[in-house]
BALOBA-1460 file (C-alpha; in Angstrom, 3 decimals):
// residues 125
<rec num="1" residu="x" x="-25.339" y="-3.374" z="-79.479"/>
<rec num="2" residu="x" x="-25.695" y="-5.253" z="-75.903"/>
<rec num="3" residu="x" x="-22.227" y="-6.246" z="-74.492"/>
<rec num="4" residu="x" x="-21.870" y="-9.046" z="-71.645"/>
<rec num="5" residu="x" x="-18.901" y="-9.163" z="-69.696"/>
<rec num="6" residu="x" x="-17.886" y="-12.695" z="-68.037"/>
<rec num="7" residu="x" x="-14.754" y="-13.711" z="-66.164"/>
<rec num="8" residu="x" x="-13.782" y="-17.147" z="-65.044"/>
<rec num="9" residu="x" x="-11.988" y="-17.877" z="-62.085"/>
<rec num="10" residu="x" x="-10.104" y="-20.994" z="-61.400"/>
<rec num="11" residu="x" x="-10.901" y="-21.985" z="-57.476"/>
<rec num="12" residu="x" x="-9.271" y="-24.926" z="-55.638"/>
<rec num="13" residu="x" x="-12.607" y="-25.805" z="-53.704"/>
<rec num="14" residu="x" x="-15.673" y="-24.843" z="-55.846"/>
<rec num="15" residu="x" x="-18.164" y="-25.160" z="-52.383"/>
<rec num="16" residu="x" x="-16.370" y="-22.632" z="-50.874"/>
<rec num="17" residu="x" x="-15.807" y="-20.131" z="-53.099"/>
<rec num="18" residu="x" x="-19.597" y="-20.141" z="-54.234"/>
<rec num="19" residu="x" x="-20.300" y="-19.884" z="-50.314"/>
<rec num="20" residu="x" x="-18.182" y="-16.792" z="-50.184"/>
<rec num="21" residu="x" x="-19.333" y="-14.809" z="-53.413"/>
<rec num="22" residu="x" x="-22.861" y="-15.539" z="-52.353"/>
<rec num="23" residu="x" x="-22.749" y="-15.563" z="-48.876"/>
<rec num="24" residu="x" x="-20.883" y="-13.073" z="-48.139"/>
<rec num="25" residu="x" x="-20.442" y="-10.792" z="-51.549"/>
<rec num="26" residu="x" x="-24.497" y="-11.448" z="-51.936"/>
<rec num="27" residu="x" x="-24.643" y="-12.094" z="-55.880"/>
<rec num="28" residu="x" x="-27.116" y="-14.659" z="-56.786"/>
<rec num="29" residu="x" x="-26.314" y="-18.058" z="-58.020"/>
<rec num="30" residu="x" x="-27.756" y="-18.212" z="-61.365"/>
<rec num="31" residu="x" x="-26.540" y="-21.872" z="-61.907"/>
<rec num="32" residu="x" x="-23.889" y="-24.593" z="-61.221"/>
<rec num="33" residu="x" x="-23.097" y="-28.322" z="-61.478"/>
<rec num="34" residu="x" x="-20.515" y="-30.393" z="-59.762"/>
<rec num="35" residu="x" x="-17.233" y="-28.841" z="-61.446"/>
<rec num="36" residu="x" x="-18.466" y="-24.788" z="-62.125"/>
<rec num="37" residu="x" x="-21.138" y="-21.897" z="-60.708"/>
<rec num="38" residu="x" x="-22.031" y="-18.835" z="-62.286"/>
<rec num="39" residu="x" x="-23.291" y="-15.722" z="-60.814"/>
<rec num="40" residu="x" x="-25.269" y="-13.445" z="-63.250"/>
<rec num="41" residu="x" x="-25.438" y="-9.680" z="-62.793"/>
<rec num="42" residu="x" x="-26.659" y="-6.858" z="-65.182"/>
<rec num="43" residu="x" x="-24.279" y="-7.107" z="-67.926"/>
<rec num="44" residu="x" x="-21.488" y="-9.238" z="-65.967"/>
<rec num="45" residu="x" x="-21.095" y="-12.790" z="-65.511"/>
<rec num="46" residu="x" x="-18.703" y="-14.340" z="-62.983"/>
<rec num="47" residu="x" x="-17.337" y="-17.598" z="-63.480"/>
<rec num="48" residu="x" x="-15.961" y="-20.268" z="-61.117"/>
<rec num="49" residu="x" x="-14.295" y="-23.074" z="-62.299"/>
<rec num="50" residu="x" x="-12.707" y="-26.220" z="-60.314"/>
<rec num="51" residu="x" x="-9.048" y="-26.180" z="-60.863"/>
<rec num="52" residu="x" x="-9.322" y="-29.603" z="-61.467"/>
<rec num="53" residu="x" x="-10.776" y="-29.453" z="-64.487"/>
<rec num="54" residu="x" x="-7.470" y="-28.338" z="-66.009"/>
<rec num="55" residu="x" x="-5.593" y="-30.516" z="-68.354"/>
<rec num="56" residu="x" x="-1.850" y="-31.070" z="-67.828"/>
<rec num="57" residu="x" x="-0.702" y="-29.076" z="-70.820"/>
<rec num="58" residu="x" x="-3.050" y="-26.651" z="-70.131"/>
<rec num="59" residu="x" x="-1.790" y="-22.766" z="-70.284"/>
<rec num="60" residu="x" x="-3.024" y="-22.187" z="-66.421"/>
<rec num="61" residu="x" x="-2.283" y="-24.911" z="-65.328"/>
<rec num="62" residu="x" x="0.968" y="-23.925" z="-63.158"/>
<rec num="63" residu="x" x="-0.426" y="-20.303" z="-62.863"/>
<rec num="64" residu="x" x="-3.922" y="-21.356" z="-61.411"/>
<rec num="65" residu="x" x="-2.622" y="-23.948" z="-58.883"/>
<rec num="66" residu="x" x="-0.155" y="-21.513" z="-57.730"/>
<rec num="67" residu="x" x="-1.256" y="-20.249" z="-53.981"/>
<rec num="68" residu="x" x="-1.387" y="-16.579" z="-55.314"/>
<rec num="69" residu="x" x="-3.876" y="-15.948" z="-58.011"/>
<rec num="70" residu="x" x="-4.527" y="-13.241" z="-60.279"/>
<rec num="71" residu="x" x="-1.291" y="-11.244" z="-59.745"/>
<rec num="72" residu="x" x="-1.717" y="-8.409" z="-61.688"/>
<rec num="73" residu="x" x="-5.289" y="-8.741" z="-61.641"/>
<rec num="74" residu="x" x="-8.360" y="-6.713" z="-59.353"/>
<rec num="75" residu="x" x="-11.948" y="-7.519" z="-59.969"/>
<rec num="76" residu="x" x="-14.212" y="-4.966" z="-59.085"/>
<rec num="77" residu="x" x="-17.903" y="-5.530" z="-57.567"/>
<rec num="78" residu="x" x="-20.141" y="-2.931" z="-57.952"/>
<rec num="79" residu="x" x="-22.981" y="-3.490" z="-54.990"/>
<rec num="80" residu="x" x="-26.380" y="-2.152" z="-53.923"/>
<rec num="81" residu="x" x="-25.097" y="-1.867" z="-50.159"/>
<rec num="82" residu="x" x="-21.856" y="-1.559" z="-49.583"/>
<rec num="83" residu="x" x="-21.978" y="-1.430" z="-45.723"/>
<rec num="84" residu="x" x="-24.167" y="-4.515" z="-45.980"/>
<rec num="85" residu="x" x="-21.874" y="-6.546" z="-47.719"/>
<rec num="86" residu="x" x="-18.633" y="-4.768" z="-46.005"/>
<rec num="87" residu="x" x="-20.472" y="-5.824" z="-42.253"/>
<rec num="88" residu="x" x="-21.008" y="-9.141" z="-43.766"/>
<rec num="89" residu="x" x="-17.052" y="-9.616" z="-44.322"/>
<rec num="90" residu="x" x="-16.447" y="-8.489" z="-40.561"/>
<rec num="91" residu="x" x="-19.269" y="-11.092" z="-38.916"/>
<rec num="92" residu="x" x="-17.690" y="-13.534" z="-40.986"/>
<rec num="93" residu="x" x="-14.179" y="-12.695" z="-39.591"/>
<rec num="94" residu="x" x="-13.200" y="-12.139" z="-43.135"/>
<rec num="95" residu="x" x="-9.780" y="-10.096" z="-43.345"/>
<rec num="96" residu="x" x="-10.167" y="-6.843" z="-44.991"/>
<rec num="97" residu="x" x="-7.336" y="-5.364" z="-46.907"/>
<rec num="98" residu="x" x="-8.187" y="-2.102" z="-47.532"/>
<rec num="99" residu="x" x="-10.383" y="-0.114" z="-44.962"/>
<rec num="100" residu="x" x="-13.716" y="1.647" z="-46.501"/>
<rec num="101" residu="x" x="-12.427" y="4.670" z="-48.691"/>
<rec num="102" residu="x" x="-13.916" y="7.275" z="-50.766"/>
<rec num="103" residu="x" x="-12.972" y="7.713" z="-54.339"/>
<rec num="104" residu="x" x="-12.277" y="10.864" z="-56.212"/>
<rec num="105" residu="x" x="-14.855" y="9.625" z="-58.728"/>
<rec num="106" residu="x" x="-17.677" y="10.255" z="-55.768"/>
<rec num="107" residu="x" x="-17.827" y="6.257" z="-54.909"/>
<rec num="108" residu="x" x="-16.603" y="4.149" z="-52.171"/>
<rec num="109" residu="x" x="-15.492" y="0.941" z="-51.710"/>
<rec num="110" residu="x" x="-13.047" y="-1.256" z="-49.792"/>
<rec num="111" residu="x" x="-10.673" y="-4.127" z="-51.276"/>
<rec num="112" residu="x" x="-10.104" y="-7.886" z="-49.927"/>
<rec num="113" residu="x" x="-9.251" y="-11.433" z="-51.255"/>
<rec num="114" residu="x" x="-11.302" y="-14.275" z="-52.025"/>
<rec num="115" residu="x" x="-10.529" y="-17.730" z="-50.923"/>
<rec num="116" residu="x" x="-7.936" y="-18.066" z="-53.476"/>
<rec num="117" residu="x" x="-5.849" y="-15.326" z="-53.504"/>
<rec num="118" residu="x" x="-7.918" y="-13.079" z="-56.102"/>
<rec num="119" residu="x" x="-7.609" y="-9.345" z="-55.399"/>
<rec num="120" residu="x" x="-11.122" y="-7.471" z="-54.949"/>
<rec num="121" residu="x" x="-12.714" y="-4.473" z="-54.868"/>
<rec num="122" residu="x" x="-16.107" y="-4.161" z="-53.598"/>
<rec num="123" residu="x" x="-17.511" y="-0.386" z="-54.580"/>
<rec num="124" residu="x" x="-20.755" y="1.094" z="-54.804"/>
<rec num="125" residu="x" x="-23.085" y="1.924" z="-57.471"/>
């Protein structure tokens, strides 16, 4: 049996989130078109999805506009290099939340938020 993950995130400004989860996360666009991108990895597919694209009487509407997203909510990213991607964040002036770490579990990993307010972890294999 194969199983395939995918979340979908709603983003206020679709060019800049795919700039950050490529740029600066370093997964590889697999495809997009004006309104959504997706981002392919092993078994895992990430989402992004205009905001705009949401219909007034839509369920997230409210939620997904809100300035906050995800409350409740962490993604985690497992990555090849975690100090590559974790020294990208810093050139970049990105604010980290939570400082490298080791994990009981024998893995590291350090936490921020994307351009909309979603919660991350990024981890290593």
């Amino acid at each position: 049996m194969s199983v395939l993950f995918r979340v979908e995130l709603y983003v206020k400004d679709i060019e800049e989130s795919i700039k950050f989860y490529q740029d600066i996360i370093g997964l590889e666009l697999f495809g997009r078109n004006e309104r959504s991108a997706r981002f392919n990895y092993d078994c895992f597919s990430l989402l992004l999805t205009s905001e705009s694209i949401l219909l007034h009487g839509h369920y997230f509407n409210q939620k997904a506009k809100s300035n906050v997203k995800g409350n409740g909510f962490e993604l985690i990213i497992v990555v090849d290099a975690l100090e590559k991607v974790y020294q990208r964040c810093l050139n970049s002036d990105y604010p980290i939340e939570v400082e490298v770490e080791k994990y009981p579990w024998d893995m590291r990993g350090f936490k921020i938020v994307d351009p909309d307010g979603y919660f991350l972890r990024i981890t290593s294999k």
